[in-house]
C-alpha positions as a printed Julia matrix, in Angstrom:
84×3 Matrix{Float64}:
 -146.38  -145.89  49.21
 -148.85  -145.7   51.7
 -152.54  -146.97  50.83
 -155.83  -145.34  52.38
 -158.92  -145.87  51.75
 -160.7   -145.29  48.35
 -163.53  -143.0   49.71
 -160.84  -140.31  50.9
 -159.69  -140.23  47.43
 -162.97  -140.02  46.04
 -163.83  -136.09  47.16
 -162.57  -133.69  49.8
 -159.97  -135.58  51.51
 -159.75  -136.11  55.21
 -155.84  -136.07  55.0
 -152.93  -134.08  53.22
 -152.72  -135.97  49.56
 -148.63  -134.84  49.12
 -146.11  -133.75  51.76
 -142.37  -132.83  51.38
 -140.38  -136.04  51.23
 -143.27  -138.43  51.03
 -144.71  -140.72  47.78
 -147.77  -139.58  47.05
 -150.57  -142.14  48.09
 -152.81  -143.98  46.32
 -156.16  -145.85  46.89
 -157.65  -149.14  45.79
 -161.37  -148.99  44.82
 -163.44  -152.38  43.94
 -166.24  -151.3   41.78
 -169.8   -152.13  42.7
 -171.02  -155.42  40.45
 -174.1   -153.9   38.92
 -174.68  -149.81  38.67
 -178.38  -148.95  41.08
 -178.96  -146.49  38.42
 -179.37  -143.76  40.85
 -179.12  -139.81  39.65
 -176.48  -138.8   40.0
 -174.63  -142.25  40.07
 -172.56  -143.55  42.85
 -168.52  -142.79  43.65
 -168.26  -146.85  43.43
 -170.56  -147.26  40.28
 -168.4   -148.92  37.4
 -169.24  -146.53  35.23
 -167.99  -143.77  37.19
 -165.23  -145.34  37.64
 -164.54  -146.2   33.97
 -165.12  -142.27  33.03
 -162.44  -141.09  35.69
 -160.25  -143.72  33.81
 -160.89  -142.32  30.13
 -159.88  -139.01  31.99
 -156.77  -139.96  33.41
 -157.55  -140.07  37.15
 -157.29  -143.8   38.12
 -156.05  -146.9   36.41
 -157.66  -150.21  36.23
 -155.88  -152.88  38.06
 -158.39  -155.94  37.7
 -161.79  -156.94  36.59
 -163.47  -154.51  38.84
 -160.78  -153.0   40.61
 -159.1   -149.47  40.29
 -156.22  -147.48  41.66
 -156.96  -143.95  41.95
 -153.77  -142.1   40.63
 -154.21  -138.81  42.42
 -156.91  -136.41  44.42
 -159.71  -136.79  41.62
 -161.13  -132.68  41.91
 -164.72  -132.25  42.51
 -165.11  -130.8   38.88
 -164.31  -134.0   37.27
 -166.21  -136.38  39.3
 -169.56  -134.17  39.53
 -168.81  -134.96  35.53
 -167.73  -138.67  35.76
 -171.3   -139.56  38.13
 -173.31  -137.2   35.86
 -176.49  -139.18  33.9
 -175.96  -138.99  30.17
């Protein structure tokens, strides 16, 4: 598998996420320490990043670290940053 950077994974992508004969890639993403609070939140806020993992779109790896599984759609992270 190939890795790329978290960012790409985290909206529109900047390359193709699948091709024919390829694994699909993943990305590594290291979680801020602290969340700013900002509205809406960040795409490295830990809380973001623990709602895309309650909805199945990237698996914790370590204490603040996270593999995104696939292309997270713009739908579900305009949900995931969204203030509560």
């Amino acid at each position: 598998m190939s890795d790329i950077s978290g960012s790409a994974l985290l909206g529109s992508p900047k390359i193709p996420t699948a091709t024919v004969g390829f694994p699909a890639m993943t990305a590594t993403v290291t979680a801020k320490k602290k969340c700013c609070k900002d509205k809406p939140r960040c795409k490295k806020c830990p809380v973001t990043l623990k709602r895309l993992e309650s909805m199945g779109y990237a698996t914790r790896t370590g204490q603040r670290t996270y593999v995104m599984v696939d292309v997270v759609p713009k739908s579900a992270l305009k949900k995931a940053r969204a203030r509560s």
